[in-house]
C-alpha positions in Angstrom: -26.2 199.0 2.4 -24.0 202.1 4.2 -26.4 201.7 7.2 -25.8 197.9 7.5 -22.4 198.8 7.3 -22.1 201.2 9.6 -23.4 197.8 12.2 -20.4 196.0 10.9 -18.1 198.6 11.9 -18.9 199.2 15.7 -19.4 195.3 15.8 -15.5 195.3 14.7 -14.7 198.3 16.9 -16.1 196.4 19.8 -14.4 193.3 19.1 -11.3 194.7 18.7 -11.1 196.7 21.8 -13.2 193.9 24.1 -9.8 192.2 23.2 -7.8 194.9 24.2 -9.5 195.0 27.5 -8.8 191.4 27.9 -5.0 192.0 27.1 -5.3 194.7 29.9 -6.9 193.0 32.1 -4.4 189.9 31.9 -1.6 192.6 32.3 -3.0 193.9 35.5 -3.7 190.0 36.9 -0.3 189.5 36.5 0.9 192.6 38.2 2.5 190.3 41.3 3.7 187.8 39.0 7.6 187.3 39.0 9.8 187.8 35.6 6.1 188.9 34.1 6.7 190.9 31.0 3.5 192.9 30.2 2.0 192.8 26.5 0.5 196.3 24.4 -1.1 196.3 21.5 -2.1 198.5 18.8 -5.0 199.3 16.7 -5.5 199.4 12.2 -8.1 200.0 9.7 -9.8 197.4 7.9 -9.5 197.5 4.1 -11.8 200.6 3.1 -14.8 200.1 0.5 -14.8 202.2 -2.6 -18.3 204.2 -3.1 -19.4 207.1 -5.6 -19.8 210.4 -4.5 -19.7 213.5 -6.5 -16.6 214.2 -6.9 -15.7 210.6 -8.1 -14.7 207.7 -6.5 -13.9 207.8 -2.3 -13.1 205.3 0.5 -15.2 204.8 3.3 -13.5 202.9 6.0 -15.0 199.5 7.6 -13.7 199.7 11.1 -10.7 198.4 12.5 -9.0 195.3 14.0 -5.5 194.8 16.3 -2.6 195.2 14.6 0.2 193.8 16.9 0.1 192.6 20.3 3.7 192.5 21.6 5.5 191.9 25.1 7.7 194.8 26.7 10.9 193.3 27.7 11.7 196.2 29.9 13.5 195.5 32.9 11.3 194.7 36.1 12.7 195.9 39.6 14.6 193.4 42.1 13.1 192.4 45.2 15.5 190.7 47.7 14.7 187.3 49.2 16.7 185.0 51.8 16.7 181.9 49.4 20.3 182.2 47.7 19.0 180.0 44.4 16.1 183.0 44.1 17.7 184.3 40.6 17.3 187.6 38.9 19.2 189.1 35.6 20.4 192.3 35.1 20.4 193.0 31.4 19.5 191.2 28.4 19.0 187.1 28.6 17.0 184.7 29.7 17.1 181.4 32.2 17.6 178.3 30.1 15.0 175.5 31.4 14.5 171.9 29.9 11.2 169.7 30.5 11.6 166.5 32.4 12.6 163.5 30.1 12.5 164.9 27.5 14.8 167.7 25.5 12.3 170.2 25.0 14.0 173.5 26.0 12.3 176.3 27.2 13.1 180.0 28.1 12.5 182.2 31.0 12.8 185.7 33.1 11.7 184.3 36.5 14.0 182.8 38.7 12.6 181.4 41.5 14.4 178.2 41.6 14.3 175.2 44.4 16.7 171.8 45.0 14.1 169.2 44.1 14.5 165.7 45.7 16.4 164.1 43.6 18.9 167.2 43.7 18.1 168.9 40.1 17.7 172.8 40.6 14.1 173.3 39.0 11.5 175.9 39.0 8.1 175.8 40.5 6.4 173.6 37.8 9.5 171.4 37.5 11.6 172.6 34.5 15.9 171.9 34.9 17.5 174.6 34.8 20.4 174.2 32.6 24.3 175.3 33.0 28.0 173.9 32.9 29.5 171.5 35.3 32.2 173.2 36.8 36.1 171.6 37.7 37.4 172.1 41.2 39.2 175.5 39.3 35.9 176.8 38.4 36.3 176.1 34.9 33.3 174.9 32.3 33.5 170.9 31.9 31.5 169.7 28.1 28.7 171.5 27.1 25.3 172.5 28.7 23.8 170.6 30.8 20.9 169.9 33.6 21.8 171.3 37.2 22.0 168.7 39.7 23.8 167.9 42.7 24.8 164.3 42.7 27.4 164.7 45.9 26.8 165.9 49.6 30.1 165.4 50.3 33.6 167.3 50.2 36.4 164.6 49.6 39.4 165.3 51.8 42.8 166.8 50.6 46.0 165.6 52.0 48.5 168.3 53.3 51.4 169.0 51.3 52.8 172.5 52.5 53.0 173.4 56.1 54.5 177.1 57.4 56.0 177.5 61.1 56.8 181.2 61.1 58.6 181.3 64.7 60.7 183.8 66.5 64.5 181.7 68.1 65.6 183.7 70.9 69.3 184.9 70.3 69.9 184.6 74.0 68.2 181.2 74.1 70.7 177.6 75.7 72.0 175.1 73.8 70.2 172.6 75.7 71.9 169.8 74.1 75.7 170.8 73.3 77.5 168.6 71.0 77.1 168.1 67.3 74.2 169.9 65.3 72.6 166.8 65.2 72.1 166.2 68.7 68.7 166.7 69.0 68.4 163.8 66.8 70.5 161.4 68.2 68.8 162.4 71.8 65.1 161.5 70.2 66.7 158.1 69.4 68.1 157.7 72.8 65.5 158.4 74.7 63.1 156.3 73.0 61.5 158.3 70.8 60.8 161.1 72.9 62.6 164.3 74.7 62.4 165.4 77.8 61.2 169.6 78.2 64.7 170.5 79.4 66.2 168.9 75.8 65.3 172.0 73.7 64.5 175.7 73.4 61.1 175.9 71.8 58.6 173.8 70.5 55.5 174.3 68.2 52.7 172.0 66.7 50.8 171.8 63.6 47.8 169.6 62.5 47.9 167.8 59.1 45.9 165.8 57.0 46.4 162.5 55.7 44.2 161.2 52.5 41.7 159.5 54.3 41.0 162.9 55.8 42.4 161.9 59.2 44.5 164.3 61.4 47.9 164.3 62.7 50.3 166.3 64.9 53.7 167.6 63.2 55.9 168.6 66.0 58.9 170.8 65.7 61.5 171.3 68.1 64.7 173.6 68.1 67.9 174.7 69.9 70.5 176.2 69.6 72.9 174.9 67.5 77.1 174.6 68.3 77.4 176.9 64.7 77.2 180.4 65.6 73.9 182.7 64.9 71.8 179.0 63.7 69.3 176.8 65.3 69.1 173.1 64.7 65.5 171.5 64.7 64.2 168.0 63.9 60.6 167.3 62.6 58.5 164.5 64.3 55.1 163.1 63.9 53.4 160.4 67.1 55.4 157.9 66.8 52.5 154.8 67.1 51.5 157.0 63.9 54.6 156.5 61.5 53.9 153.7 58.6 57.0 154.4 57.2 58.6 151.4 55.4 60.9 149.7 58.0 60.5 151.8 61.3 58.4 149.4 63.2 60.5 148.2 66.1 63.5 150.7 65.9 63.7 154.7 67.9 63.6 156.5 64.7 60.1 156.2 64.7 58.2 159.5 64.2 61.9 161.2 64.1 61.0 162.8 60.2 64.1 165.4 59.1 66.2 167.1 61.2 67.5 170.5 59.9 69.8 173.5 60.9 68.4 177.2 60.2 71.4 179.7 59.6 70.3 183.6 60.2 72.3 186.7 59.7 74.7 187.8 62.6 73.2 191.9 62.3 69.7 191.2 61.1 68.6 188.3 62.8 66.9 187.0 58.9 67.1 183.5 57.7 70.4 183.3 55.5 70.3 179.8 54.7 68.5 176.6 55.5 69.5 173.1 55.7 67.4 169.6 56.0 68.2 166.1 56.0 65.5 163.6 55.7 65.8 160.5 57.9 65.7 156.9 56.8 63.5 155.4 58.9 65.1 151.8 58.2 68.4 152.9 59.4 68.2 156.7 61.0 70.8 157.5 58.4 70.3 161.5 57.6 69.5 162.1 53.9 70.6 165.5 53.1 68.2 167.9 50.5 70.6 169.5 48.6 70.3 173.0 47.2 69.0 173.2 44.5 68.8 169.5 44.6 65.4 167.9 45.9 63.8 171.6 46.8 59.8 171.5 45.6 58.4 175.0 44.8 61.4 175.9 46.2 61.1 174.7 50.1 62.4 171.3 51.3 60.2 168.7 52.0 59.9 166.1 54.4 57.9 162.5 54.2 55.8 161.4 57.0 53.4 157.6 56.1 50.4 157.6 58.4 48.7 155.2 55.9 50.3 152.4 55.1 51.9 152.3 51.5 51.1 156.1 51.0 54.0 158.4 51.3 53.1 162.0 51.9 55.6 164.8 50.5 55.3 168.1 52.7 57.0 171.5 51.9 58.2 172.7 55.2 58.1 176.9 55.1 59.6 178.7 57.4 58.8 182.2 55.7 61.9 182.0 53.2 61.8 180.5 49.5 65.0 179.5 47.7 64.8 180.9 44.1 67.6 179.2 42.5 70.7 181.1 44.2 70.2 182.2 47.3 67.1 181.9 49.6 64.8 185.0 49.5 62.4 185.7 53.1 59.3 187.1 53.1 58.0 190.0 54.7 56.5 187.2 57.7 59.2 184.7 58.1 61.4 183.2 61.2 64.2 185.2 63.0 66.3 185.3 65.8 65.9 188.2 67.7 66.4 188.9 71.4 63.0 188.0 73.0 61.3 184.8 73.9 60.8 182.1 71.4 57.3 182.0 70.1 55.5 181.3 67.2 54.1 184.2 65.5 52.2 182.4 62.6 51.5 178.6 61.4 49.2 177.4 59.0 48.7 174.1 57.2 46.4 173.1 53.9 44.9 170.0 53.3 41.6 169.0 54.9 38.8 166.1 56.0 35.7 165.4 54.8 33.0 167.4 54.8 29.4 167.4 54.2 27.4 170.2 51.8 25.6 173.0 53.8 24.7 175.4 51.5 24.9 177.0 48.2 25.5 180.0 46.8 25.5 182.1 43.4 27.7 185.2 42.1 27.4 187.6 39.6 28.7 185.3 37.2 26.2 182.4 37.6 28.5 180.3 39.7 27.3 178.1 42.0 29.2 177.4 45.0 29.0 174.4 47.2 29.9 175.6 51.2 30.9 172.2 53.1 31.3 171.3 57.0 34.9 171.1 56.4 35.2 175.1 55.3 35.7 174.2 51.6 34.2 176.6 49.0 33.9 174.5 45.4 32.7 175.9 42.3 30.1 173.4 40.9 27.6 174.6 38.2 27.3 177.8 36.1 23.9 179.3 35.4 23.4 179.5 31.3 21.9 182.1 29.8 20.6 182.4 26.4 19.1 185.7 24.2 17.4 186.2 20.9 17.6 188.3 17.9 14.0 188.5 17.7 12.2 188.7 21.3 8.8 189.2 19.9 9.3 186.2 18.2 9.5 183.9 21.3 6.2 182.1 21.5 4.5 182.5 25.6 3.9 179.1 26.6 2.6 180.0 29.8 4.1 179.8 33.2 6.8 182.0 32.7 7.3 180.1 30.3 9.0 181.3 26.2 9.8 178.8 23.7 11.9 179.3 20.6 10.3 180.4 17.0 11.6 180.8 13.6 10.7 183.8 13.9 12.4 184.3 17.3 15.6 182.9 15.8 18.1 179.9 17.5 19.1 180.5 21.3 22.3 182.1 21.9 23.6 180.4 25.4 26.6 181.7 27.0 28.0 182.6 30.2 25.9 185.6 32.9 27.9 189.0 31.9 29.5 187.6 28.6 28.2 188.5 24.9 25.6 191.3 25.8 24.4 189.1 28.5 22.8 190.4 31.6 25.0 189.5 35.7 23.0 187.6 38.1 21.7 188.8 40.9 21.5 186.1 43.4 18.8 186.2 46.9 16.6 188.4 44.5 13.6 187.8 42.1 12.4 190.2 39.0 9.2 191.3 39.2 6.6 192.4 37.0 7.2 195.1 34.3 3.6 195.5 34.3 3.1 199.6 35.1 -0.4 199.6 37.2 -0.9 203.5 36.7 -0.4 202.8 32.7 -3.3 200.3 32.4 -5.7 201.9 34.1 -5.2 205.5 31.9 -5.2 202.5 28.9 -8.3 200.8 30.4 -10.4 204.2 30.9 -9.7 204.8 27.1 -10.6 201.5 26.1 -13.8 201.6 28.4 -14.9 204.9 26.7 -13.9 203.4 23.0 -16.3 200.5 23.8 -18.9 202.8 24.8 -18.8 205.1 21.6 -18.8 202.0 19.5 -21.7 200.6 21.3 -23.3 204.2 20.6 -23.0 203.8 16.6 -24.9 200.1 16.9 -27.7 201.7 18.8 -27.8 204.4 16.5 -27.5 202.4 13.7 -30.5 200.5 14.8 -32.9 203.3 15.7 -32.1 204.2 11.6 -32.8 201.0 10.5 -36.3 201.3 12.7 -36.7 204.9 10.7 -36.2 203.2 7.4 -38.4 200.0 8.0 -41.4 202.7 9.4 -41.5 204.3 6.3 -43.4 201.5 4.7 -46.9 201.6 7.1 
């Protein structure tokens, strides 16, 4: 009986560790393999048998068996790649993927992602990768959801705040002596136009309408009769202005007219003044202060469209805050040099097509269009367990969720315990090369000892049978 025995236990010895050779083995074949966690395992006893022995009863073991094989979650080392949706995490967490048609959710540590076809981000055996739709603020919209891009293309933004920071010379001509409205009344008299010799300076800024079209704004100044001020009018093409009522009459493209007051010692902006013009009559609608200021600037209302008024904040470095008007430290003066226009700038934009993305530290994804526009579109989920060991391998890369594992806990890249993302980077294996081979010598030698006591066994056995000739 003990000899027969004694088979039993180097054929469990051998089983046991011919399985930890194969959970080597499968370690080191997957030593390239991105967002691989390698497994270990560990060896027990088998029940013991109770036998007689002189002393009373003992135990003799029967061999052993693998306790626990378990993954090592241990963080794998980046490698950088030049495809900005190649997606690594630095932490805890894992990438949230769902299975085509279907809602079966899976979990993973590789993130070697690719735009599909039909514009869902998936990885290389076609799972979604899940996140939140983001608003044009960069803020989550609803709940989780499958990464796609539906839209190519940037819609346009309309202008609403232009800045002309300009320099009026102090020494500069009043071109057109008279009323502080002259420059006005000489765009109406000469049809809509004026002549270089009407004014000091000039500048022009580019605009956008709705439809993503763009459009010259034209300012023009001199000086004004009032002392230590420039008067300036605002004007737009005028085969451009769709204002209600201009067709046919010489206000068209005449937009505001204004007077800028600055301070006799300083040369600063002390006080501003704008009238808008009607463009059915030319009569000069005055913005009052505080009256009909937005954001505190006054605004002036150029139609390029038909139908579609525009309202455009007109910033010449200096914001009325309710009492007085405050400058900035880049705003328009008068000083004693040649007019010029040290800074203008204008928001809105056209169209534009998507030429890229890219992903920060936070998961975002960002859209980069033709027409310079950066927009926030998705957000990468991430999701962790309390129980890691739990998580059943499904292959690929692959973990799904267990009762054992526990529910998913999704939330955003760096919140919660969550790991950042690194983006143009993939994790690689955990698997330690050097540490399976020093485990697959020992194994190697465990098999052969085991084999040893089958052999030996036997040659007993032959013993015992021979003694019976």
């Amino acid at each position: 009986m003990a000899l027969s025995s004694a088979l039993f236990s180097g054929i469990s010895g051998l089983t046991t560790l011919g399985n930890a050779m194969q959970i080597i083995g499968n370690n080191i074949a997957n030593v390239n393999t991105v967002g691989f966690k390698g497994s270990t395992f560990s060896f027990q006893d088998l029940l013991s048998q109770s036998i007689s022995t002189l002393s009373g009863t003992s135990q003799v073991g029967r061999g052993t068996a693998l306790g626990d094989i378990y993954s090592s979650f241990d963080q794998g080392s980046f490698e950088s790649t030049a495809n900005s949706t190649d997606l690594a995490i630095g932490g805890e967490g894992f990438f949230v993927l769902r299975e085509e048609n279907n809602d079966n959710l899976y979990y993973s540590r590789a993130g070697n992602f690719r735009f599909n076809k039909d514009g869902y981000l998936v990885n290389p055996e076609g799972y979604i990768v899940q996140g939140w739709r983001l608003d044009e603020n960069g803020e989550d919209i609803g709940s989780v959801t499958n990464i796609l891009l539906s839209s190519f293309t940037s819609r346009p933004q309309q202008t609403d705040h232009v800045q002309a920071i300009v320099n009026l010379d102090s020494d500069g001509s009043d071109n057109t002596s008279g009323s502080d409205d002259a420059l006005a009344s000489l765009w109406v008299t000469n049809g809509a136009s004026l002549s270089e010799n009407a004014y000091e300076y000039q500048t022009t800024l580019k605009v956008y309408d709705s439809l993503g079209s763009t459009h010259d704004i034209t300012l023009y100044f001199d000086k004004a009769d009032t002392s230590y001020a420039y008067e300036f009018i605002v004007t737009c093409n005028p085969s451009e202005d769709n204002r209600t009522g201009v067709s046919g009459n010489n206000w068209a493209g005449l937009l505001a007219r204004g007077l800028i007051h600055f301070n006799s010692g300083s040369g600063v902006i002390n006080d501003l003044e704008l009238w808008q013009i009607n463009p059915a009559t030319g009569a000069s609608v005055p913005q009052g202060v505080p009256g009909d200021l937005s954001d505190g600037y006054f605004t002036f209302a150029p139609a390029f469209i038909p139908g579609n008024s525009m309202s455009i904040e007109l910033d010449f470095g200096s914001r009325y805050d309710g009492s007085s008007w405050v400058n900035s430290s880049l705003s328009t003066t008068q000083f004693a040099r040649a007019s010029t226009t040290t800074f203008q700038s204008a928001n809105g934009y056209g169209a534009g097509d998507l030429q890229g993305v890219n992903v920060d530290v936070d998961g975002i994804i960002t859209g980069t269009y033709s027409n310079g526009q950066l927009i926030p579109l998705y957000r990468v989920a991430l999701a962790k367990f309390q129980n890691v060991q739990g998580l059943s391998k499904e292959g690929s890369n692959l973990f799904r969720q267990t009762r054992e594992s526990g529910a998913a806990i999704t939330n955003k890249p760096g919140t919660n315990g969550l790991g950042s993302i690194a983006p143009n980077a993939l994790e690689q294996s955990n698997v330690d090369i050097a540490n399976e081979f020093v485990r697959m010598i020992t194994t190697q030698r465990g098999f052969q000892a085991n084999s040893k006591i089958i052999t030996v066994t036997d040659q007993m056995l032959a013993e015992l049978i021979n003694l019976k000739r």
